[in-house]
C-alpha positions as a Markdown table, in Angstrom:
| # | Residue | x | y | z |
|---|---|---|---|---|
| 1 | Unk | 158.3 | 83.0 | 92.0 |
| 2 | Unk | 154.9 | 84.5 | 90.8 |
| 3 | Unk | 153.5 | 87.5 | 92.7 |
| 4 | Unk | 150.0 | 88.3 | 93.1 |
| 5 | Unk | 149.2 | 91.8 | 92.4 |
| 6 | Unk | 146.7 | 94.2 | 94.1 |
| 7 | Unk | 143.5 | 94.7 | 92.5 |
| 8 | Unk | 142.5 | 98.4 | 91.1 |
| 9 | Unk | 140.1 | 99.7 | 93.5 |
| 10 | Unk | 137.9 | 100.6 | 90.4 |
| 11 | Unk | 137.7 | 97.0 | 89.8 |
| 12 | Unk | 136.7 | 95.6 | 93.2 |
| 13 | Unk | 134.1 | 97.9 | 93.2 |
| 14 | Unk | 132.5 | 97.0 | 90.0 |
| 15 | Unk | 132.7 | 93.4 | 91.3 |
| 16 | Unk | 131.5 | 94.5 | 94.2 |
| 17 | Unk | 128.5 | 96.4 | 92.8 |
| 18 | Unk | 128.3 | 93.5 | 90.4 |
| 19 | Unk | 127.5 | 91.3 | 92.8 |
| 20 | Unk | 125.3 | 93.7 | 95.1 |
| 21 | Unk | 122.9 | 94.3 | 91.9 |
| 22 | Unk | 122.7 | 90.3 | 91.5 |
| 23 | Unk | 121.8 | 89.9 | 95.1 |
| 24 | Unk | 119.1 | 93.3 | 94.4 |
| 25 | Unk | 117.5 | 91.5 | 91.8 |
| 26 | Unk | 117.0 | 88.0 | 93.1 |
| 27 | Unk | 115.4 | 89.2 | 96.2 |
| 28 | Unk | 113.0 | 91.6 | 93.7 |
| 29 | Unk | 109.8 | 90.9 | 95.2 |
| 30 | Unk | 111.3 | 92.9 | 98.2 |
| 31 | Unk | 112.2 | 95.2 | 96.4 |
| 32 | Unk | 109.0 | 95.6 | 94.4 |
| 33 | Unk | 107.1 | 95.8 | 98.0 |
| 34 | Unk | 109.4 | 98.9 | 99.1 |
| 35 | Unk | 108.3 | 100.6 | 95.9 |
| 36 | Unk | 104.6 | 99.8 | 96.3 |
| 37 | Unk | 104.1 | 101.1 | 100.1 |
| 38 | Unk | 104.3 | 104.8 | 98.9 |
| 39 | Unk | 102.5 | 104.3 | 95.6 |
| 40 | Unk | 99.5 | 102.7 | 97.9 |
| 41 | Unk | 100.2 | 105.7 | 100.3 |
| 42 | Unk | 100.1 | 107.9 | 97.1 |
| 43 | Unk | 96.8 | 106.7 | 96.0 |
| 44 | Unk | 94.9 | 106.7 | 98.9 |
| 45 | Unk | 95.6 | 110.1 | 100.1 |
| 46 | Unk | 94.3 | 111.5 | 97.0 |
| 47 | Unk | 91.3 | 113.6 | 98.6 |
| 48 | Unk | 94.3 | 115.4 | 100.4 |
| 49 | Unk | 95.7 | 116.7 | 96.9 |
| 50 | Unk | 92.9 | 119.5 | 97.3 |
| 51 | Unk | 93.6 | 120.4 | 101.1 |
| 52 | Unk | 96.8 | 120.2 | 101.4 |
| 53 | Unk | 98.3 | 120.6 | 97.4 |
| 54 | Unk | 100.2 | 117.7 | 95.4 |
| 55 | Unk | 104.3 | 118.4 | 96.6 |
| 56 | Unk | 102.4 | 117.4 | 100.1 |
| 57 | Unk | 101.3 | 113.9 | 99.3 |
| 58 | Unk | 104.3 | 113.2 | 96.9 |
| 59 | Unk | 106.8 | 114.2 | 99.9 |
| 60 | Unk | 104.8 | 111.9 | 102.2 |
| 61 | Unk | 104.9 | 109.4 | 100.1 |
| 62 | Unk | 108.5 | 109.4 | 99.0 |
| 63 | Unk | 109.6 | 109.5 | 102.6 |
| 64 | Unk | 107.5 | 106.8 | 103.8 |
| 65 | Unk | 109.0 | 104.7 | 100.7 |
| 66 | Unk | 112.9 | 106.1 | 102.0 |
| 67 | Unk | 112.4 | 105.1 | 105.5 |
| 68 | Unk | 111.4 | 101.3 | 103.9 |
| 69 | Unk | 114.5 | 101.7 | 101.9 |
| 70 | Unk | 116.9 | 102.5 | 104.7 |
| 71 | Unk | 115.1 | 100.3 | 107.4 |
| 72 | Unk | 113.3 | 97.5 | 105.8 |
| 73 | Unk | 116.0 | 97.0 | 103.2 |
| 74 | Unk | 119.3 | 98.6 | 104.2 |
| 75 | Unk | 119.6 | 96.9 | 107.4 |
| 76 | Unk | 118.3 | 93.9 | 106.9 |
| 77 | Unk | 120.9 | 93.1 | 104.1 |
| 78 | Unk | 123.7 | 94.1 | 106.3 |
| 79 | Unk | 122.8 | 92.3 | 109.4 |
| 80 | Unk | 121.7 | 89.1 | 107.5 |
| 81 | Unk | 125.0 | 89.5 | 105.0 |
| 82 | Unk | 127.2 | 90.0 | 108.2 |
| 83 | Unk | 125.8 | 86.6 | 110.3 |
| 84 | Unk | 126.6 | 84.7 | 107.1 |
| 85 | Unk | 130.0 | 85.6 | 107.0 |
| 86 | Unk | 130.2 | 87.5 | 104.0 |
| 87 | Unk | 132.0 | 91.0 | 105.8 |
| 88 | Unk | 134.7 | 88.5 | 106.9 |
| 89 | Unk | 135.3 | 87.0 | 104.5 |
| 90 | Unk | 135.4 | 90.1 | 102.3 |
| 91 | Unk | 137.7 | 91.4 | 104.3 |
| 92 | Unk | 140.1 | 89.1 | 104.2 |
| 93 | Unk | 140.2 | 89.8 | 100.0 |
| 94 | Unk | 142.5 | 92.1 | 99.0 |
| 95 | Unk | 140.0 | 94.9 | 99.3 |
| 96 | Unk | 139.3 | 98.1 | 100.8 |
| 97 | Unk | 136.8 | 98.3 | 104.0 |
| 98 | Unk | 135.1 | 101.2 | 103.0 |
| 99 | Unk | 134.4 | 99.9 | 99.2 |
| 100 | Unk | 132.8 | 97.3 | 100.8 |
| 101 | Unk | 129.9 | 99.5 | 102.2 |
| 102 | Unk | 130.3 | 102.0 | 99.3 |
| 103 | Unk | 129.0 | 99.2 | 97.3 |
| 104 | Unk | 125.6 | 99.0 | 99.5 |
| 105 | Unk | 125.4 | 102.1 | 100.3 |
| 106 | Unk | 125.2 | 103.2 | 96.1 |
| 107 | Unk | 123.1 | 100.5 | 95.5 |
| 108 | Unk | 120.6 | 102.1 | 97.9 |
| 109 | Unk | 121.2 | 105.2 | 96.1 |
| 110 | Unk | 119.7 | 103.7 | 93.2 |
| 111 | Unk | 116.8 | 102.0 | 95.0 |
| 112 | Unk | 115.5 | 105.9 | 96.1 |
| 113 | Unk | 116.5 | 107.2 | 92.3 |
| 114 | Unk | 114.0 | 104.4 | 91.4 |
| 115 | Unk | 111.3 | 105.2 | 94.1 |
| 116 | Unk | 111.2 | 108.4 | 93.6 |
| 117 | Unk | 110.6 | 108.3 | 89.8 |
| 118 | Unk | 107.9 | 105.7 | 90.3 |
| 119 | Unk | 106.3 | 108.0 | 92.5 |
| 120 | Unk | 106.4 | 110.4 | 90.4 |
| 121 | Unk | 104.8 | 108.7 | 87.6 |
| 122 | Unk | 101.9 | 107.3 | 89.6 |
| 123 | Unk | 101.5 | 111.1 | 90.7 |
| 124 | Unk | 101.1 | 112.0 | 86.9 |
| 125 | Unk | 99.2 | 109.4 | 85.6 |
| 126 | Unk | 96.7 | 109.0 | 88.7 |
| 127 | Unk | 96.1 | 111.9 | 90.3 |
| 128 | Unk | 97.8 | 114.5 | 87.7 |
| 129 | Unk | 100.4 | 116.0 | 90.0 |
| 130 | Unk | 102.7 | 117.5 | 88.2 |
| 131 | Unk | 105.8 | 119.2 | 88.3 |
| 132 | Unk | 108.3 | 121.6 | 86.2 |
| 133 | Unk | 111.6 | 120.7 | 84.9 |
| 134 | Unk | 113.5 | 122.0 | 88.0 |
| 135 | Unk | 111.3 | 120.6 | 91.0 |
| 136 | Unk | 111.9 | 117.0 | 89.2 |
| 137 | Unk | 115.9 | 117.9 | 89.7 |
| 138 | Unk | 115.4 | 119.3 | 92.9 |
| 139 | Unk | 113.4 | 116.3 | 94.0 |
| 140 | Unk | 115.6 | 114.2 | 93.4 |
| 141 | Unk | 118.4 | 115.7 | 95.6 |
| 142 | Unk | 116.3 | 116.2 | 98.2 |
| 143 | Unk | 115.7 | 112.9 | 98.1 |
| 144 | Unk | 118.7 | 111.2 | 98.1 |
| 145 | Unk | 119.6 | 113.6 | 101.2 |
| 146 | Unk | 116.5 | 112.3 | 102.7 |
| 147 | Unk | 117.2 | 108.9 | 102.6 |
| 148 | Unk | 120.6 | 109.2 | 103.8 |
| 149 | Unk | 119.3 | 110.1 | 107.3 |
| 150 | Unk | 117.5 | 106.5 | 107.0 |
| 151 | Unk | 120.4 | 104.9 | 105.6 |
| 152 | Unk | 122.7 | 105.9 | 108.4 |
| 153 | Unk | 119.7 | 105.2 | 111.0 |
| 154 | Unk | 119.6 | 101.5 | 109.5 |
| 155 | Unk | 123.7 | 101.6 | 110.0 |
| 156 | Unk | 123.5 | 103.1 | 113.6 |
| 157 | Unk | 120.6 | 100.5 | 114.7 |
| 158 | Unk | 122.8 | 97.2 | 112.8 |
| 159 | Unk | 125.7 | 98.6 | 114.2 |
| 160 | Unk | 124.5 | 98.8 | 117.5 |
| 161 | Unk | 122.7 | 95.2 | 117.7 |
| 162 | Unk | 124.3 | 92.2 | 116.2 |
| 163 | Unk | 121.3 | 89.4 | 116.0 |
| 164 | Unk | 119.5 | 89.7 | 112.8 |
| 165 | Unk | 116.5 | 89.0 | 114.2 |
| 166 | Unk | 116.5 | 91.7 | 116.7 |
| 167 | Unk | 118.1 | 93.8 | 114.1 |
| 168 | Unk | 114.9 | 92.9 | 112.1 |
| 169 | Unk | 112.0 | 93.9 | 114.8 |
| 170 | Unk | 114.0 | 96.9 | 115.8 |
| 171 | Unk | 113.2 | 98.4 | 112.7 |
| 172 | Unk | 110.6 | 97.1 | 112.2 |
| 173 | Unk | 109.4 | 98.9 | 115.5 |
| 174 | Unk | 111.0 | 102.2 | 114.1 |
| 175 | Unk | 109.3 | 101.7 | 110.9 |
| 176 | Unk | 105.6 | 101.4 | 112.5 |
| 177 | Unk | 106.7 | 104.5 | 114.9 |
| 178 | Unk | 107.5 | 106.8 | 112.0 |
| 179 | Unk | 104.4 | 106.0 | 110.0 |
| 180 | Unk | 102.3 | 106.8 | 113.5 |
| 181 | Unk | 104.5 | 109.6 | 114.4 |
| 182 | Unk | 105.0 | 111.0 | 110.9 |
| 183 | Unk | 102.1 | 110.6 | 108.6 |
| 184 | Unk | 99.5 | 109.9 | 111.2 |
| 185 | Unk | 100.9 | 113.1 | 112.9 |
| 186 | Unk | 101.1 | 114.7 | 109.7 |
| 187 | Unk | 96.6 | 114.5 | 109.2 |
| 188 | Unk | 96.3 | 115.2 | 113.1 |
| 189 | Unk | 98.1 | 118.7 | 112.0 |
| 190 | Unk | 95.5 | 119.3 | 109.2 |
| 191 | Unk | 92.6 | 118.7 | 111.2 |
| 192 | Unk | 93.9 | 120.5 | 114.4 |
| 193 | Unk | 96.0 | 123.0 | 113.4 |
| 194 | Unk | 96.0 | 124.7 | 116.7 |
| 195 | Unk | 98.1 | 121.7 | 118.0 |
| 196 | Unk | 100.9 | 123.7 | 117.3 |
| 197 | Unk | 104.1 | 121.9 | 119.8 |
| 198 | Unk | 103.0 | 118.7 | 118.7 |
| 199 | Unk | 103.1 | 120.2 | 114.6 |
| 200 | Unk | 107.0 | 121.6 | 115.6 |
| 201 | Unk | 107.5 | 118.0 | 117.2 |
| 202 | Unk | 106.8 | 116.3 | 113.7 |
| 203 | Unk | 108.3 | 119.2 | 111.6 |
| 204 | Unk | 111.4 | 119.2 | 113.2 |
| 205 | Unk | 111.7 | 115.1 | 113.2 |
| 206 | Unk | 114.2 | 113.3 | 111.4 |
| 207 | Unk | 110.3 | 112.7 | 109.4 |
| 208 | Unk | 109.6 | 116.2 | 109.5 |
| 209 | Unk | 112.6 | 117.6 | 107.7 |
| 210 | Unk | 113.1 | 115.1 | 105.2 |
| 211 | Unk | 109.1 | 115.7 | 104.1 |
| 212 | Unk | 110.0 | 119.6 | 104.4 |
| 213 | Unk | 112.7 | 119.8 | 102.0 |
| 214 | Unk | 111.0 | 116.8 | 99.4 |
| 215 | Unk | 108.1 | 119.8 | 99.1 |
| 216 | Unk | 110.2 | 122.4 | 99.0 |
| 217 | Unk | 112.1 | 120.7 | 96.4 |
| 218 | Unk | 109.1 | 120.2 | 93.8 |
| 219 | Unk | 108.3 | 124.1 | 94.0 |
| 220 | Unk | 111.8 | 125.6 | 94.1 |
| 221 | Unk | 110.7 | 129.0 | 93.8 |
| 222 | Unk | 109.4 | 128.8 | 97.1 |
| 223 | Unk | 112.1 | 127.4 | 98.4 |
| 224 | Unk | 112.1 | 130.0 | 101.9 |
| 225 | Unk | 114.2 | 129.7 | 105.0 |
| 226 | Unk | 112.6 | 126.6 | 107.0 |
| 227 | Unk | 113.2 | 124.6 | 104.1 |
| 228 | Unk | 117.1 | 125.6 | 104.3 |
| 229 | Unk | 116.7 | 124.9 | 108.2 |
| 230 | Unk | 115.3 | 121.9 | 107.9 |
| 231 | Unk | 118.1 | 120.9 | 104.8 |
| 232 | Unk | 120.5 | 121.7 | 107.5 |
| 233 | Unk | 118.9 | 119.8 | 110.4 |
| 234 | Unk | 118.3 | 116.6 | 107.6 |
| 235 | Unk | 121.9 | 116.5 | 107.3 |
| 236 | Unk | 122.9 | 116.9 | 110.6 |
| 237 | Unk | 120.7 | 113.7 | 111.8 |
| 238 | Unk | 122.3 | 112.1 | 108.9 |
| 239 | Unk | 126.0 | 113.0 | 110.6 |
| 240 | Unk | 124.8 | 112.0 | 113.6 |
| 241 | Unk | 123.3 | 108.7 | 112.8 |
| 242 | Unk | 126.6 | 107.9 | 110.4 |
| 243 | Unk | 129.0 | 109.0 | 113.1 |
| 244 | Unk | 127.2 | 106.4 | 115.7 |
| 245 | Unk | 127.1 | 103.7 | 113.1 |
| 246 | Unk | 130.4 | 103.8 | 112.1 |
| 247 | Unk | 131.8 | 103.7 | 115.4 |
| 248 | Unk | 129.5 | 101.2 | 116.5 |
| 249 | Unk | 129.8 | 98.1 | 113.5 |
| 250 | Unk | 131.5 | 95.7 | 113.7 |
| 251 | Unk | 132.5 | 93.4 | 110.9 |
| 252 | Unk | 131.2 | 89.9 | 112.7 |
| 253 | Unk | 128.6 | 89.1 | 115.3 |
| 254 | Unk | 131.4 | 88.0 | 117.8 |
């Protein structure tokens, strides 16, 4: 009598991430559209290099690329990926739930890793930002901390509705309310500094923090207390959102 024997969980999640990469790269013209919103964004807020200094318009620009990643992309996969079928029928494989998601989630992980340095070398080669050896590091933390607050937001809104399609103009709807809120808010603060509730409103956003400690990170020496603030209140959005869409998924839309 043969017996089947449990796979490693090292090896489902190489097959796993296998597979996840495969999927990335046939559905590359996506991808290539997340990575050119901030490099547009980068390039057309150029004049504000010599208002408001480069680590301003990179941060931006690398948040408004994150939020596309965790939104636009995250999301999307998992709510399309789940009314196919494909979470239940993974999960009846000898697997574990969690390397299932693991799998996305590191996958995404790459996607901002990618972002970032193409951001990065638009900012150097277009309009000469540049940054030393330790802001690039520091960058690239922050970023990854960053997007996991729009990572989890993606999992809290997918786990919360279960049609793709609304799945797909919820965040959509997010995505157009951070760019107004956000970035839009962001040049309202410049030109009316005296605004200054509605410049806490944006600093302290789930926007706000994630674009503090991106330009915080490129000049680490002056790294000061509202960047560890806003670290803190970066990752507690991120708990939050996690917490909620954890407890909210479920594995099928029934």
């Amino acid at each position: 009598m043969e017996t089947s024997s449990i796979p490693q969980t090292s090896t489902v999640l190489k097959t796993l991430l296998r597979a996840d990469f495969t999927t990335q790269w046939r559905n590359r013209r996506a991808v290539i559209l997340t990575l050119i919103v901030p490099v547009i964004i980068l390039m057309t807020w150029k004049p504000l290099i010599k208002v408001a200094g480069g680590p301003f318009v990179l941060s931006n620009s690398i948040v408004l690329g994150l939020i596309a990643t965790g939104l636009m992309g995250y999301s999307n996969s998992i709510a399309r990926d789940r009314d196919k079928g494909i979470f239940q029928r993974l999960r009846v494989a000898p697997v574990p739930s969690w390397s299932i998601m693991a799998s996305r989630i590191l996958v995404q992980l790459v996607m901002i890793i990618l972002l970032t340095t193409a951001v990065f070398i638009i900012g150097n080669s277009v309009d000469k930002i540049t940054l030393s050896p330790g802001g690039y590091i520091a960058t690239y933390f922050t970023a990854i901390v960053g997007g996991a607050v729009y990572l989890s937001l993606g999992q809290m809104i997918v786990g919360r509705i279960k049609n793709p399609e609304t799945v797909n103009a919820t965040v959509r709807l997010v995505y157009f309310l951070f760019i107004l809120g956000g970035m839009m808010g962001e040049i309202f603060v410049i030109q009316y500094p005296q605004f200054k509730v509605v410049a806490d409103i944006i600093k302290w956003s789930p926007y706000g923090t994630a674009r503090t400690i991106l330009a915080a990170g490129m000049e680490p020496l002056k790294w000061n207390a509202d960047a560890s603030m806003a670290l803190l209140a970066t990752i507690g959005y991120a708990a939050v959102f996690a917490f909620l869409g954890i407890k909210w998924f479920k594995w099928n839309t029934k």
